[in-house]
N, C-alpha and C positions, 0 to 999 in steps of 0.2 A: 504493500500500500504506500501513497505517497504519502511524506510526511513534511508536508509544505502546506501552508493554511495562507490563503491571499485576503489581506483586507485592503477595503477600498475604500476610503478618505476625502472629501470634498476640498475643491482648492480654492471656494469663494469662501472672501472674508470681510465682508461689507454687504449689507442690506438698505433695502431702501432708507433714506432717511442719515446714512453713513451710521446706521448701528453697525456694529462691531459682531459680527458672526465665526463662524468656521469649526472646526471640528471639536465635537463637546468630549473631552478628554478622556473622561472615564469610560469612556464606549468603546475608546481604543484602547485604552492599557488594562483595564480588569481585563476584558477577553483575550487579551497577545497573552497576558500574564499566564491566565488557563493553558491555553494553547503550549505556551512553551515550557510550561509546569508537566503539560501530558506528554511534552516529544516533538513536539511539533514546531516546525521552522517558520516564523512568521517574516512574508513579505509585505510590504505597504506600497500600493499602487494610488496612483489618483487621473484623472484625465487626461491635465494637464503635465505631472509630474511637479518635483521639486516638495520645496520644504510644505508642511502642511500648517496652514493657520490653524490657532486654536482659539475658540472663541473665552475671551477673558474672563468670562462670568465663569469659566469652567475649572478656574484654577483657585487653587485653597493652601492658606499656609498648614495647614492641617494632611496635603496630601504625600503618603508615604514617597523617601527619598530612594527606595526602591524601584520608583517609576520613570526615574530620568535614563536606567539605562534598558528598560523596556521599550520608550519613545522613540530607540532608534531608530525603526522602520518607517518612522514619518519627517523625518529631520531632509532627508532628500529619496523623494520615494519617484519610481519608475513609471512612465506611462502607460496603462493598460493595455494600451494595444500593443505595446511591447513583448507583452509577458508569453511565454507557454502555457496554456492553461492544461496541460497536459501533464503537466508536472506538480500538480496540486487536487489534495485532497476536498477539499472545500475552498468556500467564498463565502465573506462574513461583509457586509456592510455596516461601518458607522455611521453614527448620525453627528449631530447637530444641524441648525437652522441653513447652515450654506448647503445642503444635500439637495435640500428643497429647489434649487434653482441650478447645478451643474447632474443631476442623477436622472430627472424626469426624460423620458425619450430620449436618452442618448446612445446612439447606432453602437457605440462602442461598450457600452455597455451591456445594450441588449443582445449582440452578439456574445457575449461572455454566460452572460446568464443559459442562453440557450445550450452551452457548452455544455454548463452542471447540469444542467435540465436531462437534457439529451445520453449524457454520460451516468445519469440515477445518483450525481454525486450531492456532496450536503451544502445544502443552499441559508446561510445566518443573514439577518439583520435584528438592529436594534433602536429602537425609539425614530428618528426623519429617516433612518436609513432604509427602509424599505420602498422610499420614495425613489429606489431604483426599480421597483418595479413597474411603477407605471409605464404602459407603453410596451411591456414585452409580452410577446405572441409565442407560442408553444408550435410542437411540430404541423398541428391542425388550423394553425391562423387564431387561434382562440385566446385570449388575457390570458397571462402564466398562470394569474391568482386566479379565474374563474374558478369557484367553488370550494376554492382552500381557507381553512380557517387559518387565518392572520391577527397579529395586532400589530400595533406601532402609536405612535404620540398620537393620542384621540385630540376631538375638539376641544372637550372641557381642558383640556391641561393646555392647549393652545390660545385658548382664553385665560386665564391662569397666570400664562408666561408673558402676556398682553399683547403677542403678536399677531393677531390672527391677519388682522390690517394688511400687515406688513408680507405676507405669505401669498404665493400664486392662487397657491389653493389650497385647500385643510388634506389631510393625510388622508384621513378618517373619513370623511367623505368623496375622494378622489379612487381609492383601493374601493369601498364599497359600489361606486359606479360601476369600476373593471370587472367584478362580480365576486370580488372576494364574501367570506364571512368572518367580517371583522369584530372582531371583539373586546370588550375595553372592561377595566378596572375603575378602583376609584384613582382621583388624579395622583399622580407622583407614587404608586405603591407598585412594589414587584407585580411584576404578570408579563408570560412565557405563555406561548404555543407551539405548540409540533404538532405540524402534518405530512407526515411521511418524514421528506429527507428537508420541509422548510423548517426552518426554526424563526421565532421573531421573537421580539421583547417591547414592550408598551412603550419604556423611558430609561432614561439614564439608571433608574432606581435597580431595572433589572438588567443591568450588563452583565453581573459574576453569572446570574440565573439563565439568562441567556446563552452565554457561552459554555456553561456547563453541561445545558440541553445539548448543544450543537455538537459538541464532542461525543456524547455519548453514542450520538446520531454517526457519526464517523468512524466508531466503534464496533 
């Protein structure tokens, strides 16, 4: 089996209004953490490539100094279309608020997905980052998510965070259009689903949970 896990990172760091966005921290370093606690070699891809923003409000003096040499992978990470995907056991997406405007419909993305798809391998995301899936079509034409119970950041926690304004579109009601069965918690509390080989997580709250699903699923 391969023992390489691809995560994939947003490279916008500015939203409407010049708020301050980009990758919400914990989404990426609890799950690398997992990941390479189990064996597994995490690489950090993004679009564009290069170093990854991180959105400010995500960082805490309180957060362990064990994470600066987990962060590696995002310091300068590779362009997607770069990579082999042949060489990797799964694909995990992060979130934060910049997901929401470089993940939707993007060819390069959506060819990636169809890869794990296609290949029955394990497919992660966690709170905006399932907002890679909009837009991707399965071997029959039809939404990946048609029919899969999914979660990711509902509206009420988008309201919450006071951005809804600011956002294309709400998550939560964007996935449920493409026919997923989206499912939500109360705001800010762990919650995890798996369907078959997806995994997904509501928010930041559930990254360890999330990623622990995911593994299991690769297992």
């Amino acid at each position: 089996m391969e023992k390489k896990i691809l995560f994939v990172a947003t490279n916008i760091d500015a939203i409407e209004g010049g708020n301050e966005t980009g990758l919400w921290l914990q989404e990426f370093v609890e799950p690398a953490t997992e990941c390479k606690q189990a064996g597994f070699e995490v690489t950090g891809v993004s679009l564009k490539g290069g170093r990854i923003p991180i959105d400010p409000n995500s960082y805490s003096n309180e957060l362990p100094r064990v994470w600066d040499g987990v962060m590696e992978p995002i310091h300068n990470t590779d362009k997607l279309e770069n990579i082999d995907l042949n060489d990797y056991a799964g694909i995990f997406f992060t979130g934060g608020h910049g997901t929401m405007f470089d993940f939707p419909n993007q060819s390069v993305i959506q060819s990636a997905l169809q890869h794990f798809i296609e290949h029955d391998k394990v497919i992660g995301a966690v709170c905006h980052g399932p907002a890679a899936f909009v837009g991707v079509k399965d071997a029959n034409g039809d939404s990946f998510i048609k029919g899969k119970t999914i979660t990711g950041f509902t509206n009420k926690e988008e309201e919450k965070a006071g951005l809804t304004d600011k956002m294309p579109f709400l998550l939560q009601d964007k996935l449920s259009a493409e026919g997923a069965e989206f499912q939500t918690s109360e705001p800010f509390k762990e919650h995890v689903e798996v369907d078959g080989k997806l995994v997904t997580g509501q928010n930041s709250q559930s990254s360890l949970a999330t990623a622990e699903a995911f593994i299991k699923q690769i297992r």
